[in-house]
C-alpha distance (Angstrom), angle and dihedral (degrees) to the residues before:
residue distance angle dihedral
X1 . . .
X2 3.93 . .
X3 4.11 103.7 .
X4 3.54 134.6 -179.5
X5 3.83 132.4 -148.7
X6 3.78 116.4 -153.9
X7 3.91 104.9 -174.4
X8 3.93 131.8 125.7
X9 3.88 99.1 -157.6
X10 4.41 99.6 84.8
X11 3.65 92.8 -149.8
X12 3.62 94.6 53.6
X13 3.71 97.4 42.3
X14 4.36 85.4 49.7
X15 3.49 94.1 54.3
X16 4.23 92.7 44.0
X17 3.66 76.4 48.5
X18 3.56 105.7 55.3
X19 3.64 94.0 34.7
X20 4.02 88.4 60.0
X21 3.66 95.7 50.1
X22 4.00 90.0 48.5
X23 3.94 81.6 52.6
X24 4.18 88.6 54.2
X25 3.96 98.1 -102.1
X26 3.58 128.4 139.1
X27 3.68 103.4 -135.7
X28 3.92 145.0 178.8
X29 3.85 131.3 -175.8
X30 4.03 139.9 -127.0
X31 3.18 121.1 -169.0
X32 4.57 93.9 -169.9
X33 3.71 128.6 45.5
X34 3.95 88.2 -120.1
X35 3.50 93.5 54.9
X36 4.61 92.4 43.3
X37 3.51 78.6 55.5
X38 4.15 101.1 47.7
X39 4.02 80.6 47.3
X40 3.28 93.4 54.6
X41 3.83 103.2 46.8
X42 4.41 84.2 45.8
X43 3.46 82.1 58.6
X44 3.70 102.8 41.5
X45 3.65 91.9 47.8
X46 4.02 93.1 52.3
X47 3.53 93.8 57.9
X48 3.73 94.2 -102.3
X49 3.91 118.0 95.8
X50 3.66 117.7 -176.8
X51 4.28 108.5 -101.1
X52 4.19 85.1 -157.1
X53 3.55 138.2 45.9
X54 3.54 128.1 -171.0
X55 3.48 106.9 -158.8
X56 4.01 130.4 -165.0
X57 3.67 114.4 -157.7
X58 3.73 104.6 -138.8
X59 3.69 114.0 45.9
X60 3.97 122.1 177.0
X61 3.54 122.0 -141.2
X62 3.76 127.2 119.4
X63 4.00 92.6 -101.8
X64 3.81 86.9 73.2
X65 4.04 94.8 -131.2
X66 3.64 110.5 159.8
X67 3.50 116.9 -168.9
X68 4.50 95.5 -95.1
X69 3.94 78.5 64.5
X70 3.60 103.7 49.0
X71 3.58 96.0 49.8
X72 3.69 94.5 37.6
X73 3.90 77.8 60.0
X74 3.33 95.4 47.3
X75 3.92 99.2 49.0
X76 3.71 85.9 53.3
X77 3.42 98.3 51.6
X78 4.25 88.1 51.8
X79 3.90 88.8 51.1
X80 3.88 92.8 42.9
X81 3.82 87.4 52.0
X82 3.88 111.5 28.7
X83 3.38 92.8 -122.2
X84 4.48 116.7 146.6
X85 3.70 106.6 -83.8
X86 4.23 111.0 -116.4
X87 3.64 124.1 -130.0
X88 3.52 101.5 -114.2
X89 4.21 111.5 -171.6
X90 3.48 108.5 -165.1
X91 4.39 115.4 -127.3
X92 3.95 118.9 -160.9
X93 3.79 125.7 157.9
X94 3.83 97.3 -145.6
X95 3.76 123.6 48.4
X96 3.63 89.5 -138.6
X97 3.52 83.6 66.8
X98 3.09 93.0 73.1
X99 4.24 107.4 90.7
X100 3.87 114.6 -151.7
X101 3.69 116.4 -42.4
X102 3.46 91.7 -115.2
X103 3.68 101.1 56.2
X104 3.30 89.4 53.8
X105 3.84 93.9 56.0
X106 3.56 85.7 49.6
X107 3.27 93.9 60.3
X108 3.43 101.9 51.5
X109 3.27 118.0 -99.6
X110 4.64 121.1 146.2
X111 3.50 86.0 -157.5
X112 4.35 157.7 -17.4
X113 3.79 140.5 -123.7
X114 3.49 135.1 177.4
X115 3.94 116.7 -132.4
X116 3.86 104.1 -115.6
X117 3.65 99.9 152.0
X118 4.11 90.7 -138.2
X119 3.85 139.2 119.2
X120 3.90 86.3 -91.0
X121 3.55 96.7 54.8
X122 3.56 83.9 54.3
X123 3.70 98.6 57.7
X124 3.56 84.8 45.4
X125 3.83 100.0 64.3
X126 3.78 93.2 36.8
X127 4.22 78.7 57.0
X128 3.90 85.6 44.7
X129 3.95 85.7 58.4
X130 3.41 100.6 41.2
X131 3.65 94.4 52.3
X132 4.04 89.7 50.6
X133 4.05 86.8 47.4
X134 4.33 89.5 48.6
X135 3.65 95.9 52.3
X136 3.86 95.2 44.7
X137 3.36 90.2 56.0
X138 3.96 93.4 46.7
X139 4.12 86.3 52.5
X140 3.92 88.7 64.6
């Protein structure tokens, strides 16, 4: 499974990272919504879109693209071109991070965890994954 990891803070976006390759994704890292979303058309346009998206609510970067905007970009981009829709899991620190649950369904996103940096979170993202995994395989 081809992942990607959308999250400014390096030590969070390692650990994502390493925990996705333990779980048998390939997997690469952005750190600003502009560059999640120049990822994502590289991949697109090779014939390889990412099936999961790790997304971090508040991005920096001067284009002011939090992460509501990058996947609402990016889930317009899969209907525009027919491309497989990722599983994008939405990744915030705070709770109040979170912006009303509905705009965040709007926007895209399968599902949301707070960063807690325990066992459960853990179990969580290994869920995360194996929910991606189970409804790839129920596409074919």
């Amino acid at each position: 499974m081809k992942a990607l990891v959308v999250e400014d803070n390096t030590d969070v976006s390692a650990m994502l990272k390493h925990f996705l390759e333990l779980e048998g994704c390939g997997v690469e890292v952005a750190g600003t919504g502009s560059e999640a979303l120049s990822l994502w058309w590289e991949a697109v346009n090779d014939g390889e879109p990412f099936e999961l998206i790790f997304m971090d609510f508040a991005l920096p970067g001067p284009e002011g693209m939090d992460g509501l905007e990058v996947t609402r970009r990016v889930r317009s981009a899969e209907e525009a071109t027919g491309i497989r829709a990722a599983y994008v899991c939405g990744y915030t620190a705070h709770e109040q991070n979170l912006k009303s649950p509905g705009a965040v369904r709007r926007a895209g996103f399968n599902k949301l965890l707070i960063k807690s940096g325990s066992v459960d979170e853990a179990g969580a993202l290994r869920a995360v994954v194996a929910e991606a995994k189970d409804g790839r395989e129920a596409e074919k």
